[in-house]
N, C-alpha and C positions, 0 to 999 in steps of 0.2 A: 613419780610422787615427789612432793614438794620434800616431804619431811627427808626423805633419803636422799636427796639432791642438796639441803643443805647438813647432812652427816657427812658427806662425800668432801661436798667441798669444804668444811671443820677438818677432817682428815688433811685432806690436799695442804692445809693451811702449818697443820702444825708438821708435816712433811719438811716442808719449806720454810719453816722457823728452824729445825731440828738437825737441819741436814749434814751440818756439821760434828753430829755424834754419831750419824747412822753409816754404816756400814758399804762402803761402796760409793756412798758421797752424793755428790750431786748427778753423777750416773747413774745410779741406782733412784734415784726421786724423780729426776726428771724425766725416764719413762714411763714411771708412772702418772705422772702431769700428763702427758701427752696420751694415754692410750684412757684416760678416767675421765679427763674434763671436758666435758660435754657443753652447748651453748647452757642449757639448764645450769647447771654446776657453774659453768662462770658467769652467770647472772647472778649466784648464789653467791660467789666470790666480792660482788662490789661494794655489799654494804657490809663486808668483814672488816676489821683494820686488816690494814697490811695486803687486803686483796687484791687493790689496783698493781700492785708491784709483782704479785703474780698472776694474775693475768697477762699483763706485758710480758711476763716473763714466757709464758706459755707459749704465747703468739710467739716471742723471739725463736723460739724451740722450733716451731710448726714451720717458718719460712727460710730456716736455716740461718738465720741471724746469728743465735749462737748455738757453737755445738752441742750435744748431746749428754758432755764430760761436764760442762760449764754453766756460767750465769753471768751476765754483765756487772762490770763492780757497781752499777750506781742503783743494779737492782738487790743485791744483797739482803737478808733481813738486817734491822740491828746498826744499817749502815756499814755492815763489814765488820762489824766488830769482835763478834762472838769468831769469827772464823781466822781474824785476828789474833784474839787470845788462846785458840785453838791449833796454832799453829807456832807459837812461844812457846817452847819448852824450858823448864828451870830443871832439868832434871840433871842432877850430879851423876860421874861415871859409876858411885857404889849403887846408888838407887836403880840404873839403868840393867845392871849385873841382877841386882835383887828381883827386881820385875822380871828380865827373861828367866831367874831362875824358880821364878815361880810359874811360869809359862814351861818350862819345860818337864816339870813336876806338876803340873795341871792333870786330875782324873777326870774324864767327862762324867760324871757322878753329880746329882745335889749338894753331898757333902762336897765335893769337889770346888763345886762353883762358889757356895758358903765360903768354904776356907781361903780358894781366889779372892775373891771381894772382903775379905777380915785381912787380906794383906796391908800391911801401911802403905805403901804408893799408891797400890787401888782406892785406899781409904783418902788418903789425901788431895786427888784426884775429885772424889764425890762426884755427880755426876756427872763429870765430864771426862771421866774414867777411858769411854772408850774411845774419844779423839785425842785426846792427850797422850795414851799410850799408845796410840796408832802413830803417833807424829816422832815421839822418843824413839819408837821402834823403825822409822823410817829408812833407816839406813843399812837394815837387817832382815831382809823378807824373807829369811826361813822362819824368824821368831814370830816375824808380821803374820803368816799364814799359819801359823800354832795358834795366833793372838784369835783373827776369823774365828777358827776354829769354838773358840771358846765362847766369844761372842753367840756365834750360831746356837751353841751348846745352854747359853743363859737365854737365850730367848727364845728356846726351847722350851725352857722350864718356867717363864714368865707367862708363853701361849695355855702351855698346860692349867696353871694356877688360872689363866683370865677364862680357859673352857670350864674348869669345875665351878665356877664362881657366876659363868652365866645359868649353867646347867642347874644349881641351887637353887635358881631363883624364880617364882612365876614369868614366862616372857611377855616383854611389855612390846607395844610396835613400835616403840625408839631401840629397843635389845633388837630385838631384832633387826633394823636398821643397821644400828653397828653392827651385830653380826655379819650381816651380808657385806658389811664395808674388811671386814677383819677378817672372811672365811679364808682367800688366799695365802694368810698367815699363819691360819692354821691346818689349811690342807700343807703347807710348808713341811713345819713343824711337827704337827702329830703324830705322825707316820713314825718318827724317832723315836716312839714309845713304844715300838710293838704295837703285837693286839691288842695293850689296853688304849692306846692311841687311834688306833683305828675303829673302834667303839667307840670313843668318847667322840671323834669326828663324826659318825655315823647319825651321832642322838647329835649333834648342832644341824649337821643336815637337815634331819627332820624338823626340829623347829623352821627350817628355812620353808620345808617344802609343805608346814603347815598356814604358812603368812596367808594373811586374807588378801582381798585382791581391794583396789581402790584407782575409781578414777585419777588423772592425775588432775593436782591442784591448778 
């Protein structure tokens, strides 16, 4: 289908804009490049901005050009930039005390994650909270793997919020679309609710396994 072909690669796209706040980096994205982007999807890729640069980048992947961990500086999004800024820390030795000590007094709770994020370094940070504090943290990977932690834990509670918000809604065959581009996120995630996660995954299921069927375009 055309329309899910270019949801995918929309996805793909802002993967690869983003990569520098996500979790695991460019390791973690560029398997997904690689095991999602279909000829469909990079045809879908060329008339995006920014698409030719991943596309190359893709192929770079695919012939072992560049590793798996990586990306070629001159394919970067942004020109390098963001990953640039993202790797500048200003952060003072109290501030750096104050974040782990907030990281160590972290409840994996809502209230929890609320009162992480009302922290002032978090706050100041905005959103680039979690490469900024990944990079501060760099030199500490028990506090770095508390940090994951937590990460995991907020986007947990972000998948939960985007399922009860699709589940509200009549499903449209663009919802649907992303759904099926999003369900690995939340087969991830929901499970960490309990049974009521494992319910609320059951009824997106169903929306999936009610989609109509369509030639493709």
């Amino acid at each position: 289908m055309k329309a899910r072909a270019s949801v995918i690669a929309q996805k793909l796209l802002n993967l690869y804009r983003q990569a520098h706040v996500i979790v695991g980096g460019w390791d973690a994205v560029n398997r997904v490049f690689v095991d999602e982007a279909t000829d469909e999807i990079l045809h879908e890729l060329q008339d995006l901005p920014t698409g030719k640069m991943l596309i190359q980048h893709i192929k770079n992947l695919r012939d072992g050009t560049t590793p798996m961990d990586s990306i070629a500086r001159e394919l970067l999004p942004y020109g390098g930039m963001m990953n640039e800024s993202a790797d500048a820390s200003d952060m003072a030795d109290d501030e750096l005390q104050q974040l782990i000590s907030a990281i160590d007094s972290f409840n994996p709770s809502l209230d929890g994650i609320n009162q992480f994020m009302a922290n002032p370094i978090i706050k100041k940070f905005g959103d680039d909270w979690v490469s900024r504090s990944k990079n501060a943290l760099f030199n500490n990977p028990e506090a770095l793997r508390k940090f994951d932690d937590i990460v995991r834990v907020a986007t947990a509670y972000r998948m939960w919020d985007n399922a009860n918000d699709v589940l509200s809604k009549p499903i449209t065959e663009r919802a649907r679309a992303n759904l099926q581009v999003d369900m690995p996120e939340y087969e991830t995630y929901l499970p960490m609710f309990g049974d009521e996660g494992k319910k609320m995954l059951h009824r997106l299921h169903g929306l999936l396994s009610s989609m109509p069927s369509h030639d493709a375009a």
